[in-house]
C-alpha positions in Angstrom: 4.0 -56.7 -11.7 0.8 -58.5 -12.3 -0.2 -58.5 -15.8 -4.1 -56.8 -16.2 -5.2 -60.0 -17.2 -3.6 -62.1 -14.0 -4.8 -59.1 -11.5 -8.5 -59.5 -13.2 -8.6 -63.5 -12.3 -7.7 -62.3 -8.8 -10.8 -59.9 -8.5 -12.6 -62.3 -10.2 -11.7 -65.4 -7.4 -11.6 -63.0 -4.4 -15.0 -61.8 -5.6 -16.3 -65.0 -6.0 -15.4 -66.1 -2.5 -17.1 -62.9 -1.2 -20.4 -63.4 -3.0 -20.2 -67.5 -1.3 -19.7 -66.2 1.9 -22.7 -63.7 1.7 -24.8 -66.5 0.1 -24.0 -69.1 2.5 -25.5 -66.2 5.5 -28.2 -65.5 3.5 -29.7 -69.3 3.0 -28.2 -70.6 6.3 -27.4 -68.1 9.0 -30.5 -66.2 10.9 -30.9 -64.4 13.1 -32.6 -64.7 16.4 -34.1 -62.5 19.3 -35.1 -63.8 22.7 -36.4 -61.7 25.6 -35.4 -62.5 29.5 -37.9 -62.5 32.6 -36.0 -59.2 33.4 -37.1 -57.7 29.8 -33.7 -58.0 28.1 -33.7 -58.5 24.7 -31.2 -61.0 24.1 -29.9 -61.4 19.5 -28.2 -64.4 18.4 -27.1 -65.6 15.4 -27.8 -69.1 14.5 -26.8 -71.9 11.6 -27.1 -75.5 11.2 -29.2 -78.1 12.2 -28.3 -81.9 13.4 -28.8 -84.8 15.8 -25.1 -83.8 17.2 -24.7 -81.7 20.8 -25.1 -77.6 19.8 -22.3 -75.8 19.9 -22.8 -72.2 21.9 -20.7 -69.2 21.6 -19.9 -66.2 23.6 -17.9 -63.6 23.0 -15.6 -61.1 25.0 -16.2 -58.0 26.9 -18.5 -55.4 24.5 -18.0 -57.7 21.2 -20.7 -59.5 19.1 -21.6 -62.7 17.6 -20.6 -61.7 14.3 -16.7 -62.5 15.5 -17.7 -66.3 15.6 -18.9 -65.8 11.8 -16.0 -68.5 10.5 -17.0 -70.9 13.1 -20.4 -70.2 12.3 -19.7 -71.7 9.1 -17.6 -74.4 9.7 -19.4 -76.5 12.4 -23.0 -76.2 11.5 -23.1 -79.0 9.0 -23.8 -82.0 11.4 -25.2 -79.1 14.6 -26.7 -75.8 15.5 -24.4 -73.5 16.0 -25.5 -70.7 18.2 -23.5 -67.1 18.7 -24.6 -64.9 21.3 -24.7 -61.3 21.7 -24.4 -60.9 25.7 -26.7 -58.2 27.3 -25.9 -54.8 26.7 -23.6 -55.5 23.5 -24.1 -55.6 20.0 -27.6 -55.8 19.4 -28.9 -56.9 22.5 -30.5 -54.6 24.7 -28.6 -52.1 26.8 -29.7 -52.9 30.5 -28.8 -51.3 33.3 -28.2 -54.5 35.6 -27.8 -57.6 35.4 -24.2 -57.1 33.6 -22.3 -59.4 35.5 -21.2 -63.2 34.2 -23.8 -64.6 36.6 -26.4 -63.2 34.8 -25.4 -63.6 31.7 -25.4 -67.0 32.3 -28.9 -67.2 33.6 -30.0 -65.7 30.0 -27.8 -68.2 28.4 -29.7 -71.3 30.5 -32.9 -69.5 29.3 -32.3 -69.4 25.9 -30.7 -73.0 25.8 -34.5 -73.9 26.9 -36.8 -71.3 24.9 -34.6 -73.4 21.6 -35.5 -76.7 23.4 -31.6 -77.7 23.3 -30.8 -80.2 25.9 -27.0 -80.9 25.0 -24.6 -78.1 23.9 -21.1 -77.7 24.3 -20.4 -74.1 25.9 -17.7 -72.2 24.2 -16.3 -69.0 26.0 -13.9 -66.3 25.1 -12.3 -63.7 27.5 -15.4 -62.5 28.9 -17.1 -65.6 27.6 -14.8 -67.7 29.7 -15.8 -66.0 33.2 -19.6 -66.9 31.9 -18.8 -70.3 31.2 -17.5 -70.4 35.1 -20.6 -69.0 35.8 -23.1 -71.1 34.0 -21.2 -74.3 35.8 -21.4 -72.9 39.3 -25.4 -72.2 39.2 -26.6 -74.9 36.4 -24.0 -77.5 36.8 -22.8 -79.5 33.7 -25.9 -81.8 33.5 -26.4 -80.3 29.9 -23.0 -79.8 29.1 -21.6 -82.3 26.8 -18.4 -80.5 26.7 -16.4 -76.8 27.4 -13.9 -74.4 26.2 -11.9 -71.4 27.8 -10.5 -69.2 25.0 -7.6 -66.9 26.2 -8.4 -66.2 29.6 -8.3 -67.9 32.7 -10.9 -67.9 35.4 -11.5 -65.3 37.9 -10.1 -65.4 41.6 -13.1 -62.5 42.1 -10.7 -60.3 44.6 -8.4 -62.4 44.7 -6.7 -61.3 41.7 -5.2 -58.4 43.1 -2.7 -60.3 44.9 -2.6 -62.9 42.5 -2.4 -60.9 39.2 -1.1 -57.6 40.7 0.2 -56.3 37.2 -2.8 -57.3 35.5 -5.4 -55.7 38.1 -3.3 -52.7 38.1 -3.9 -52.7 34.4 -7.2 -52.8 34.4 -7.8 -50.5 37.4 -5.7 -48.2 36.1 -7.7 -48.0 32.3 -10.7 -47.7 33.8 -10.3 -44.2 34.3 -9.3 -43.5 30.9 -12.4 -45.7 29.9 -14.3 -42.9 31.6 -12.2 -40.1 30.3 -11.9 -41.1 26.5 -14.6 -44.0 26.3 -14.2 -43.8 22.2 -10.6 -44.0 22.2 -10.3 -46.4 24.5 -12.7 -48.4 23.1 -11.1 -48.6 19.3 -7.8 -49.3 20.7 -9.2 -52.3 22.8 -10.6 -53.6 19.6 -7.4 -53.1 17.8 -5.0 -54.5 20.5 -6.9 -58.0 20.1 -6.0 -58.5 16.8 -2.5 -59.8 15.0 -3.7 -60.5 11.8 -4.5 -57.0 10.1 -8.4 -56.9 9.4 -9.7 -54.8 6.2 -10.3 -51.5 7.8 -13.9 -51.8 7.2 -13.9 -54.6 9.1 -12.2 -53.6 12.0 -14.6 -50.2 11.8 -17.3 -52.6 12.2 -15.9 -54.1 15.3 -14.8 -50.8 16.6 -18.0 -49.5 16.2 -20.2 -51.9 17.3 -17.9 -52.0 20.7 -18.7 -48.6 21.8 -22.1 -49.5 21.0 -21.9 -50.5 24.7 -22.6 -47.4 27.2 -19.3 -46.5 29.2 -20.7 -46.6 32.6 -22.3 -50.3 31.2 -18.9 -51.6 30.0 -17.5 -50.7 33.6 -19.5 -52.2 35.7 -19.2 -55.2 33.2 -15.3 -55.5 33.2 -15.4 -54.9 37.4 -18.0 -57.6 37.5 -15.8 -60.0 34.9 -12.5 -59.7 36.8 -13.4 -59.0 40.5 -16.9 -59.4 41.3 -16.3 -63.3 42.3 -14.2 -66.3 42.8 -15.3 -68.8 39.7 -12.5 -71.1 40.3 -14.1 -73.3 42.6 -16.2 -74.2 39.1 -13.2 -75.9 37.3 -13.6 -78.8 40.1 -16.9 -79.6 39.0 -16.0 -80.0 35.3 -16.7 -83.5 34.2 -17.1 -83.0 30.7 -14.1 -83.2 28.0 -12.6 -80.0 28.1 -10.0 -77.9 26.6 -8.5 -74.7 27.4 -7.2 -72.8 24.1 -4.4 -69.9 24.3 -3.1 -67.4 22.5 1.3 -68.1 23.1 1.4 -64.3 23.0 -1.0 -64.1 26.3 0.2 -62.5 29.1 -2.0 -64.2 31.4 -0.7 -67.3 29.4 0.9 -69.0 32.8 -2.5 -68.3 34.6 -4.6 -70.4 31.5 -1.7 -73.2 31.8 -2.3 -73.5 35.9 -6.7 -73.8 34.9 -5.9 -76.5 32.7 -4.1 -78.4 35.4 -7.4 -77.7 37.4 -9.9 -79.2 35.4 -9.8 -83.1 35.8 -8.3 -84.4 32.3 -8.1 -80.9 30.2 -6.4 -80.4 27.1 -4.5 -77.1 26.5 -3.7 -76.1 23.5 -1.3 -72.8 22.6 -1.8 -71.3 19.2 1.4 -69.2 18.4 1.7 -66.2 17.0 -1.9 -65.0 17.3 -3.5 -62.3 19.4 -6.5 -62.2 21.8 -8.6 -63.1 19.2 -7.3 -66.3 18.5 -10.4 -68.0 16.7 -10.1 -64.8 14.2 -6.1 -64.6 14.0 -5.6 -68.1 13.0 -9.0 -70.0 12.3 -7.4 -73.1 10.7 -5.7 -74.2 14.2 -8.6 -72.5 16.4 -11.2 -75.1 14.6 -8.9 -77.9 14.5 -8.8 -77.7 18.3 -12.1 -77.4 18.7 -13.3 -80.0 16.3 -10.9 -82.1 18.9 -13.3 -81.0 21.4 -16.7 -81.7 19.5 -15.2 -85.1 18.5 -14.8 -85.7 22.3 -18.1 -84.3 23.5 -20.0 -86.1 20.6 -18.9 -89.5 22.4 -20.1 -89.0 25.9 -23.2 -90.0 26.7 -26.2 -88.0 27.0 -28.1 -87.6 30.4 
């Protein structure tokens, strides 16, 4: 047992990282609101400045920015680091359309220009990663200097339910119970994502801010995500370094291993023994991967 004197030093280091951490979002994180041509009222958080191409983060289906809040931190010494809340989750507005990945990535194009950021390197997780498909199939990758798909492959829009027929069933199939028990089902999306165990205040925060999200919202939003279009014909237009990161644990592991092979010269990178949320499970090999991926998008050349 921990003598008092050897248990007070660890209160007394714990604490002190603590107070850093809140310090460090005080003086260098903000917050940020930005409002679509469709009235949308879109909050991101956003740290850094720097010459270097911005680094732009979305998260999965009815999560926040505040996920990204170690990778906020860690890259925004030499570049803005931008995390986004997508429409209709966390504190952006609830809208009743507009909740697909095309969309999203029209509000995503407007807020790159409403900040005046030319260059950015687009980062998407689960959800994120259909958005990133999206973004490349109506903008291009003229501002792009670089990509990431985090855990989850592109869709095949209908497609998937002859290609992924386990997986489609899945979701099909919890899409009642969404409807059913939209709080339950909710908390135990939030908790299935995970390996690591998060403080329980922590993961109330997630949970909580996930049902923050209407039901009949978070629906149509998964429907759109999975099945509302074919995004792979994007991953043939990728010309910018590009990696695709996986959790080893995924089941949709052998679909992210086929997308790499897609995209002209991509790296993949497995992360073992993590959940869904890689980037939170294990930061240290999440950021070394994608400080692989700034260090390649920082040398091509701009437009």
């Amino acid at each position: 047992m921990k003598s008092l004197a050897g248990m007070a030093a660890t209160f007394l280091a714990v604490f002190a990282v603590f107070t850093a951490q809140l310090a460090w979002a005080a003086d260098t994180q903000h917050d940020g609101y930005f409002t679509t041509d469709d009235g949308a009222r879109i909050h991101y958080l956003h740290a850094g400045t720097g010459s270097a191409p911005a680094l732009v983060l979305i998260p999965g289906w009815t999560l926040t920015a505040s996920l990204w809040s170690e990778q906020l931190q860690r890259f925004c010494k030499d570049r803005e680091v931008i995390a986004i809340d997508s429409r209709s989750q966390g504190a952006s507005s609830i809208m009743l359309s507009g909740n697909t990945p095309e969309r999203r990535a029209q509000d995503l194009h407007a807020l790159m220009m409403s900040l005046h950021i030319d260059r950015f390197v687009l980062v998407g997780w689960s959800q994120g990663a259909q958005d990133v498909a999206a973004y490349i199939q109506q903008f291009g990758t003229h501002a792009l200097a670089g990509v990431a798909f985090v855990d989850s492959p592109v869709s095949a829009g209908i497609n998937e339910l002859d290609l992924r027929k386990a997986f489609s069933k899945a979701i099909l199939s919890g899409l009642s119970t969404y409807a059913r028990e939209p709080a339950d089902y909710s908390a135990g999306m939030v908790r299935s994502i995970f390996r690591r165990p998060l403080p329980q205040a922590q993961l109330d925060a997630v949970i909580a801010l996930a049902q923050h999200t209407p039901p009949a919202v978070g629906a149509a939003m998964l429907e759109a995500d999975i099945f509302g279009a074919d995004r792979r014909p994007a991953l043939q237009h990728i010309d910018r370094p590009a990696w695709v990161i996986a959790s080893g644990n995924s089941p949709l592991l052998d679909a992210q291993k086929d997308m790499a092979k897609a995209i002209r010269g991509a790296h993949l990178v497995v992360v073992p023994n993590v959940g869904h949320a890689v980037f939170v499970d294990d930061p240290p090999s999440f950021d070394q991967a994608l400080g692989q991926l700034l260090a390649a998008s920082d040398a091509v050349p701009g437009p």
